[in-house]
C-alpha positions in Angstrom: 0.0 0.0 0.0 1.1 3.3 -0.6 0.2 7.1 0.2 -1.7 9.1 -2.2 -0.8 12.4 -0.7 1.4 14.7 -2.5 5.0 15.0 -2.3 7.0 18.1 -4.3 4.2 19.1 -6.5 2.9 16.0 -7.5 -0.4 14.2 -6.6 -0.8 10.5 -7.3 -3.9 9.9 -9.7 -3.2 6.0 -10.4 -1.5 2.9 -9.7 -0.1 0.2 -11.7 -2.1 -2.5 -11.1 -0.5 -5.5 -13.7 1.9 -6.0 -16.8 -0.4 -6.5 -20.0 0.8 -8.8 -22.5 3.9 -8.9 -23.8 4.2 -5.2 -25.3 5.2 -3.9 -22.4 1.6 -2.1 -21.4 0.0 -1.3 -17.8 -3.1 -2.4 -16.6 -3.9 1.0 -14.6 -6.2 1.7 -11.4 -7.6 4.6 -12.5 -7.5 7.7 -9.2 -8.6 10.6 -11.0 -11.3 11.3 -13.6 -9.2 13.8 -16.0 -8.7 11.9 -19.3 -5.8 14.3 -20.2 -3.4 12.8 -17.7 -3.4 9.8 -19.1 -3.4 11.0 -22.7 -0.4 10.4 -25.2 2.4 12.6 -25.0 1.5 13.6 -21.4 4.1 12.9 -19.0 3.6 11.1 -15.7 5.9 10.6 -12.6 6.4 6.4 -11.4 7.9 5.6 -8.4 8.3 1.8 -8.3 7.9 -0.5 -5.2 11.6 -1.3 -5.1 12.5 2.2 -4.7 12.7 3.7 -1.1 10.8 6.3 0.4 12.3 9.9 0.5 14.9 7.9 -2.2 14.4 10.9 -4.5 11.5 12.0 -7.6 9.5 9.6 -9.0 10.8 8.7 -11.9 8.9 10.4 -14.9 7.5 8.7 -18.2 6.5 10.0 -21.3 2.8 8.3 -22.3 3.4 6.4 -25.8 -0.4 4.8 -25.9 -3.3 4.7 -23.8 -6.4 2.6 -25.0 -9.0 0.6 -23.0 -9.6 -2.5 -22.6 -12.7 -4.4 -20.5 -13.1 -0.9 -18.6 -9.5 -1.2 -17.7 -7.0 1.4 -19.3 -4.1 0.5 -20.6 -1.1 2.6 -21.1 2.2 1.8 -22.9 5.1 4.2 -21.5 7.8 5.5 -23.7 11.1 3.0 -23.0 9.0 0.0 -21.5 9.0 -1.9 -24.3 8.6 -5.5 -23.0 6.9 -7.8 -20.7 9.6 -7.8 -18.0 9.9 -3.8 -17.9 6.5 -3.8 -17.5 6.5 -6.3 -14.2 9.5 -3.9 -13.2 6.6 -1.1 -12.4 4.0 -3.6 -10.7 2.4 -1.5 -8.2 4.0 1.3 -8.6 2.7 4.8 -7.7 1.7 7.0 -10.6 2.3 11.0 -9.8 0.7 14.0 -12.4 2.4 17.4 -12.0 -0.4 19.2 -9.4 -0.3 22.2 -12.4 -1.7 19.7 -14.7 -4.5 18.5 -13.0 -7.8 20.6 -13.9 -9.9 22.6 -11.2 -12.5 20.0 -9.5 -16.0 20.4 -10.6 -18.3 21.8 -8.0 -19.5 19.8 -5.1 -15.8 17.5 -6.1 -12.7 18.0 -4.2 -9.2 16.9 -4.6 -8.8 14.2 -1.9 -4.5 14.9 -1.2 -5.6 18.2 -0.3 -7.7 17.1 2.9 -4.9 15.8 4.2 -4.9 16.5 8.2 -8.8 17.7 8.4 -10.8 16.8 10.7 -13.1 13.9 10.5 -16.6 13.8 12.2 -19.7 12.3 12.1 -23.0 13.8 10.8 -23.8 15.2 14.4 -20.5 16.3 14.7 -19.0 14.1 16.7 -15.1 14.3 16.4 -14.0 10.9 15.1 -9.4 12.1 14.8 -7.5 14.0 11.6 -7.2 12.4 8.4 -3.5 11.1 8.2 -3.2 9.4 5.2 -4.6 8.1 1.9 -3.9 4.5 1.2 -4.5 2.3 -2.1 -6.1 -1.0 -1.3 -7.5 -3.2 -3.7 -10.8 -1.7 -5.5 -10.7 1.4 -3.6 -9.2 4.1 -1.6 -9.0 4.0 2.7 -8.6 6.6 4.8 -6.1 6.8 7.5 -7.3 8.1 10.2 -6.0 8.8 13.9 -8.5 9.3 16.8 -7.9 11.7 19.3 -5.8 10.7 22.6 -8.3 10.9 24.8 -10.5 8.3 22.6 -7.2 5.9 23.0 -5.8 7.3 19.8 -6.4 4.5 17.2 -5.4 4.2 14.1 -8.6 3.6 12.3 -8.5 2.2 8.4 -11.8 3.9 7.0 -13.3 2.7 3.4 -13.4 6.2 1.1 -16.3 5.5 -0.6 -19.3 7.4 -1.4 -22.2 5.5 0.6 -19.9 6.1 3.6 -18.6 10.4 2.9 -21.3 13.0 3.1 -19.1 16.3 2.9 -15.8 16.7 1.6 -14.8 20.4 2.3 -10.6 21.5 1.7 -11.2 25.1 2.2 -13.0 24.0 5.5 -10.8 21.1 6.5 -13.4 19.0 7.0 -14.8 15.2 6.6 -18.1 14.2 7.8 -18.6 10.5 7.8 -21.6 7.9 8.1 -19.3 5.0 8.8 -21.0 1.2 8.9 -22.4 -0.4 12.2 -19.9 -1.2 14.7 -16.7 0.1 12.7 -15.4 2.6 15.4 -16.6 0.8 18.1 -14.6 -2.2 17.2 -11.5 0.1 16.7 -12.0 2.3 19.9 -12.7 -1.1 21.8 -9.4 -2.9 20.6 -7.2 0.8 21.8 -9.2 0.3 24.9 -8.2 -3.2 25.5 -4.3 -2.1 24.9 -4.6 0.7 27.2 -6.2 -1.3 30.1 -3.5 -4.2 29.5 -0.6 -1.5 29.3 -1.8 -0.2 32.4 -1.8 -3.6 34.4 1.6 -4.0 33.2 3.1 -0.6 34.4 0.8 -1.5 38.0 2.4 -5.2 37.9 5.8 -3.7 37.3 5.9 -0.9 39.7 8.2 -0.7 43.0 6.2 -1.3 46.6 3.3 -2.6 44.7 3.7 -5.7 46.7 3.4 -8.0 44.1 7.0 -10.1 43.3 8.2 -9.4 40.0 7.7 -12.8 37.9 10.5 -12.8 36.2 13.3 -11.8 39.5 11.6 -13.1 42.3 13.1 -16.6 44.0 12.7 -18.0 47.6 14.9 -17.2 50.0 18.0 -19.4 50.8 18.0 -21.5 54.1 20.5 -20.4 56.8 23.5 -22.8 56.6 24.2 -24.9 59.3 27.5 -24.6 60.9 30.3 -26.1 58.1 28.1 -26.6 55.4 27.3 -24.2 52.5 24.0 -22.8 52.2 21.6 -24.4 49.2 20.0 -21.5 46.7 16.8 -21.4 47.0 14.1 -22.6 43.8 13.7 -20.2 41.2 10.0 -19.0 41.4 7.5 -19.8 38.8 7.0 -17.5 36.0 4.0 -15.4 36.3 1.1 -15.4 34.3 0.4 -13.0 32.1 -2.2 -10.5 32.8 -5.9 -11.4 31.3 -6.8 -8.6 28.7 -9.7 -6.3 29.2 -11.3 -7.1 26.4 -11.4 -8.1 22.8 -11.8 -5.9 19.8 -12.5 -4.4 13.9 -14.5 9.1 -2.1 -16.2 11.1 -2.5 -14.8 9.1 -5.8 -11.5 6.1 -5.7 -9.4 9.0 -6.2 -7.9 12.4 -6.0 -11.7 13.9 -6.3 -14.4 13.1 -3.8 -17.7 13.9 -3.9 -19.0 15.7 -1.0 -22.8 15.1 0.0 -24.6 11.6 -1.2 
């Protein structure tokens, strides 16, 4: 998985999903709804799998064809010219130049730029910031980090429309209907680590009168006169401490539409 958000001007708008045949095309997932992005002649910015983050710029491309095929586009990049070059790029982030990319329709937003707003429910309920944008299979998740006092989970949201009902940039705002039980589950498992993190530091702290399971032994026996004394047993290991509990766009891409 990788993060959609923009780095030095550029704004991912697709990923390379699978080599096509043996020509050296791209089987595309499609994150943005311009058709001159992906136009030949156009250039676009690939950072492969293998390369590291922060490594340096995506690498750029020159688009040499674009056709579809089954509802899937298919582009064929100027110097990947076989099967193997192609394979090379599997999963690889696709960047456009944030100049290229045409203003959103109204009622659409660009979805990098919401990075860090804040994400709430219909009542307005704060549910944490919007960290990052992920690419998962079929669709895009939000990343999205609850406040501290709510146990600060890290909670993978699906970005899809049945689930966003504003998108607002200018406002830094998300508002969310999110399905039955899918914070709860979340804010339940950070709940569970706090309480079991807290037993731990309460186990583990001096003058709690509780031996230490690992460090604790029984004394040794005084010696009788002219023979050494015998160590005493090595205590049993403790057990562990019993959890508290158990614990679960807009458009698929750079635009979202707010409302339903």
């Amino acid at each position: 998985m990788n993060s959609t958000a923009g780095r030095g001007g550029l704004v991912a708008v697709a990923r390379v999903a699978r080599a096509h045949g043996i020509r050296g095309e791209l089987s595309m997932d499609i994150h943005a709804d311009s058709p001159l992005l992906f136009a030949p002649g156009a250039t676009l910015f690939l950072e492969a799998q293998s390369q590291r983050p922060g490594a340096g710029r995506p690498r750029p491309y020159v688009i040499a064809s674009a056709r579809e095929n089954n509802d899937r586009l298919l582009l064929r990049l100027v110097g990947v010219d076989d099967r193997n070059a192609a394979e090379a790029l599997r999963g690889a982030v696709v960047y456009a130049s944030e100049a290229d990319l045409p203003p959103p329709d109204e009622g659409e937003e660009y979805l990098h730029r919401l990075m860090g707003a804040q994400v709430r429910l219909e009542d307005g309920s704060p549910v944490g910031v919007l960290e990052a944008l992920l690419d998962t299979p079929g669709q895009l998740t939000f990343v999205i980090r609850a406040p501290k006092q709510a146990g600060g989970a890290e909670i993978l949201f699906p970005a899809v429309p049945e689930f966003l009902l504003g998108l607002d940039a200018d406002g830094g705002e998300i508002v969310i209907d999110p399905p039955p039980g899918l914070l709860e589950l979340y804010r339940d498992e950070a709940a569970a680590k706090a309480e079991a993190a807290r037993e731990a530091q309460a186990n583990a702290a001096p003058g709690s009168g509780e031996a230490h399971p690992r460090t604790s032994a029984k004394p040794a026996k005084p010696a009788e006169p002219g023979k050494p004394a015998k160590p005493g047993k090595p205590a049993k290991p403790g057990k562990p401490a019993k959890r508290a509990g158990q614990a679960r766009r807009g458009r698929s891409g750079p635009r979202g539409k707010g409302g339903r």
